[in-house]
N, C-alpha and C positions, 0 to 999 in steps of 0.2 A: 327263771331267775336262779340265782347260782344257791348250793344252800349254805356257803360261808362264803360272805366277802372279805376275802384276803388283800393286801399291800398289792400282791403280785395279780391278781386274778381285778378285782375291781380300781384299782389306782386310788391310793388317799394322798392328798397333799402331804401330810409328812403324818408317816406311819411310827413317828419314834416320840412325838410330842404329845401332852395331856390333851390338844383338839386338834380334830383331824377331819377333813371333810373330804368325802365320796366326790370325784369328779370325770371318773372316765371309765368305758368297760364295765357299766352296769345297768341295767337294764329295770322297768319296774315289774313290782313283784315281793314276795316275801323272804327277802335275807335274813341273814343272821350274822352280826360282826361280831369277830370275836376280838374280844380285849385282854390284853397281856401286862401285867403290871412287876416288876422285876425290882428288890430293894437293894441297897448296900452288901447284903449280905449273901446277893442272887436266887434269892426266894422268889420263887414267880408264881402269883397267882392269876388265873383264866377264866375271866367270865363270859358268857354267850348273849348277846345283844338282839333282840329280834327287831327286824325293823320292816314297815311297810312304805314301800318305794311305791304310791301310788300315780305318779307319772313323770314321764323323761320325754318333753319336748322333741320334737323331730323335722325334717322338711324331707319330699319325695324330690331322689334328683341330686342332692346337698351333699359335698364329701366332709369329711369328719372335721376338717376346719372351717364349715359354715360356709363353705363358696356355693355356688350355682351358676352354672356357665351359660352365656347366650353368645355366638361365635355372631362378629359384626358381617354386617350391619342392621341384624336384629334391633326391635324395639320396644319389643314384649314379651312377657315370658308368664305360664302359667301356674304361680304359686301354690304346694299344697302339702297342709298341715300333716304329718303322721307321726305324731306323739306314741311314745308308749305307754299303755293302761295297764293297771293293775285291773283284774279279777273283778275286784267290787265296785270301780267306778263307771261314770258315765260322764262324757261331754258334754257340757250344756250353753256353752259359747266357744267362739274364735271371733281374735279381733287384731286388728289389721294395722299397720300404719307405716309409712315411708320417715324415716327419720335422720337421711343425711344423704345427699348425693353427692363422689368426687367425682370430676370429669380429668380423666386424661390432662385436655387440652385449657383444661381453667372454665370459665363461666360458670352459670348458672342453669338447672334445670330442675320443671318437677313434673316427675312422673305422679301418675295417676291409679290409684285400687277402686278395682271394679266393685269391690266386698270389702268395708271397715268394721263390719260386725256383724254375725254368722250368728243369730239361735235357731233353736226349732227342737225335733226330735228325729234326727239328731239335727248338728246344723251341719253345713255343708264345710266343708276344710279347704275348699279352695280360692283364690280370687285370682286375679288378672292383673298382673302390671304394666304398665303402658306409657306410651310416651317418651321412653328411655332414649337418652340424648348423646348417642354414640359412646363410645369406648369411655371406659369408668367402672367406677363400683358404689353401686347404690344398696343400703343398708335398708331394709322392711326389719321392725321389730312383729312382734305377734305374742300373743297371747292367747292361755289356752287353757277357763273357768271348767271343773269340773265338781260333781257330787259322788261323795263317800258314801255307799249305803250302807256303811255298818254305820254311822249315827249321822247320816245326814246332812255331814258339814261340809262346807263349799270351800274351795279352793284355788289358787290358781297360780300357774307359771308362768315365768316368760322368757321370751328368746329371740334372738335376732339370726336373719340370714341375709348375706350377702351376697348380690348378685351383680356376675361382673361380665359388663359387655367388651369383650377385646376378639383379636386375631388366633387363630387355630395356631400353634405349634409349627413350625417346619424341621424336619429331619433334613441332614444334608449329612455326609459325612467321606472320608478320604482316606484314602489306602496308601500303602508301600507298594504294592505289586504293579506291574508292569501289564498291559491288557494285550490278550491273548494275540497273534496275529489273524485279522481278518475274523476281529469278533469285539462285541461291549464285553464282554466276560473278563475277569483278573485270571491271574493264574499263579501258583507257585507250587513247589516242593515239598512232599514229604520231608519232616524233620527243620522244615524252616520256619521261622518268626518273625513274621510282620507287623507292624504298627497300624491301627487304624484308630481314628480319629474324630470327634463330631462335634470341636469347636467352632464348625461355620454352619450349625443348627441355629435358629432365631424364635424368641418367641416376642412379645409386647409388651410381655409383666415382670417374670422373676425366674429365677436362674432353673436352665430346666434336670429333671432327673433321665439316667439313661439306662437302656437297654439293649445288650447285644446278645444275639442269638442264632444258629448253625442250623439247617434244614438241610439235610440228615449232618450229624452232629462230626464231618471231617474235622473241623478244627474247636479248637477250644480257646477261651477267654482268659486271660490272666487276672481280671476282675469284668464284670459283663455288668456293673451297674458305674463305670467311670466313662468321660465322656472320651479318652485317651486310652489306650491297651492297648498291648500285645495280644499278637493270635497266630496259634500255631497250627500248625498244618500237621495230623495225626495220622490220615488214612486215605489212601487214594481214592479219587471219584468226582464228582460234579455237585458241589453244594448250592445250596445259597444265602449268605449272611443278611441279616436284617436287623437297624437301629431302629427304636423306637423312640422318642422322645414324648414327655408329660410336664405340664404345669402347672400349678399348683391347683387350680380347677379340674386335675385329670383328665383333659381334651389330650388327647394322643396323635402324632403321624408316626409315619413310620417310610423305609426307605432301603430298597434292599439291592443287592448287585451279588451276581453266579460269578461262583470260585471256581476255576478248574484246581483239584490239585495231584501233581504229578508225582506217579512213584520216582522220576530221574528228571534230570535236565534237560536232559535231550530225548526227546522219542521220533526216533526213524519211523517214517513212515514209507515204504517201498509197493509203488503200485506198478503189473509190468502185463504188457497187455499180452492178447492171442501169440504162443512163439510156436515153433516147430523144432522139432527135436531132431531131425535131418534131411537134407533134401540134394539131390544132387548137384554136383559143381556148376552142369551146365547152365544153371537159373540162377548163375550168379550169388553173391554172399547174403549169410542170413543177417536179418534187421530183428532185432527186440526190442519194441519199445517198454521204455524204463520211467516211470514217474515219482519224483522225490516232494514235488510241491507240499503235500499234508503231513510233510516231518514240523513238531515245532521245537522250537526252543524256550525254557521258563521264560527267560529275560530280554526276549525282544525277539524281534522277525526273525526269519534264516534268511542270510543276507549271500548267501554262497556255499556250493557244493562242490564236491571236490570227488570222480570216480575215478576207481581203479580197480585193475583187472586182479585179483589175488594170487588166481592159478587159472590153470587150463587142461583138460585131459582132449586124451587121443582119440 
């Protein structure tokens, strides 16, 4: 536990008004708020508040906005309590309860807990939900009775977690570059600036967040969390870029495609087989075979070659 909960540090709903409540980035445990009181005349007096947080609701699996993912066409999923305790308590219930299911597609459904009420020593933090009636988000409230053993007083929180059955994410995303000849790979230039793009990504829910990234880091991103950028091409070599896409459950894909990129436009490539450096007239003239084919060009095939003799010696 932190040993001053600050505005910045634990989040109070409004750090500038006579009440203020703790609601994020804290943890249970033994703080201490401090209070800042400031008159007309900017006199500020500071008092130290000590307070015991002895417990902060949790779910195993849960991202920080209370979701929990089951990718369809799942129908169960296996819920489990992990609250955070203070030092001197103990658990002495969990208790269970479905209290609203939206479906996607309309109707009606109800799922099923395996466990509505959990004692013992300890009791057990888990149950089982079932029966989930395809894509949706179904609401489990929970509760979670504990004992203070500095004087014995019972207590209890509660909390809801949302669990939503929908489709995984897809990554998809689209380039400016032009693909290499006689390969899936893009390709472009030292010193050039591409577009790439990932508004034909899809998810089922709500709008997703993005992430672009460089293995080994040739090009770089002119923002690497928009689903639109610029990417520029810094250093010659063979990358590979990768989108990642998330929704607000944090289920991830991802989606990548090999950059060549080139120190010029053009790279000659001259392959020229076995030759002989002289032979006599009487066997007739010499043959060099010359191969151009693995020249390429950034922006599309090599469509045409063009030899010429430079010079010639005696």
């Amino acid at each position: 536990a932190p040993d001053v909960a600050t505005a910045a540090s634990a989040g109070f709903g409004s750090a500038t008004s006579a009440e203020a409540t703790l609601f994020r980035d804290y943890t249970a445990g033994d703080v201490t708020v401090a209070l800042t009181v400031t008159d007309s005349d900017w006199v500020e007096l500071t008092a130290l508040v000590p307070v015991r947080v002895l417990l902060v609701p949790g779910f195993v699996d849960a991202t920080s906005s209370g979701f929990i993912s089951v990718l369809a066409p799942g129908t169960e999923v296996t819920l489990v309590a992990s609250p955070a305790l203070h030092p001197d308590v103990t658990v002495t219930k969990y208790e269970w309860s479905v209290t609203s299911s939206n479906l996607v597609h309309g109707g009606t459904c109800s799922p099923t807990l395996s466990v509505t009420t959990a004692t013992g020593s300890p009791p057990s933090p888990e149950t089982l939900l079932s029966n989930l009636c395809g894509a949706g988000e179904y609401t489990v409230s929970h509760t979670v009775t504990i004992m203070d053993s500095a004087d014995s007083s019972i207590h209890s929180q509660s909390a809801a977690v949302v669990v939503v059955v929908h489709d995984a994410p897809v990554a998809r995303f689209n380039v400016t570059m032009l693909t290499a000849s006689a390969s899936t790979s893009r390709v472009t230039t030292v010193g050039r600036t591409e577009t790439v793009w990932a508004v034909d990504s899809s998810d089922d829910r709500v709008a997703l967040t993005y992430r672009w990234t460089a293995h080994p880091a040739l090009v770089t991103f002119d923002d690497f969390t928009r689903h639109t950028t610029k990417m520029r091409a810094v250093t010659a070599g063979q990358c590979t870029i990768t989108l990642t896409v998330a929704d607000d459950t944090l289920v991830k894909h991802t989606s990548t495609m090999d950059v060549w990129v080139m120190e010029t436009t053009f790279t000659p490539v001259l392959e020229m087989g076995d030759h002989i450096v002289s032979r006599p007239p009487a066997f007739g003239p010499l043959v060099v075979p010359m191969v151009a084919s693995q020249s390429t060009y950034v922006d599309g095939p090599v469509v045409d070659y063009t030899w010429s003799l430079d010079a010639t010696t005696d």
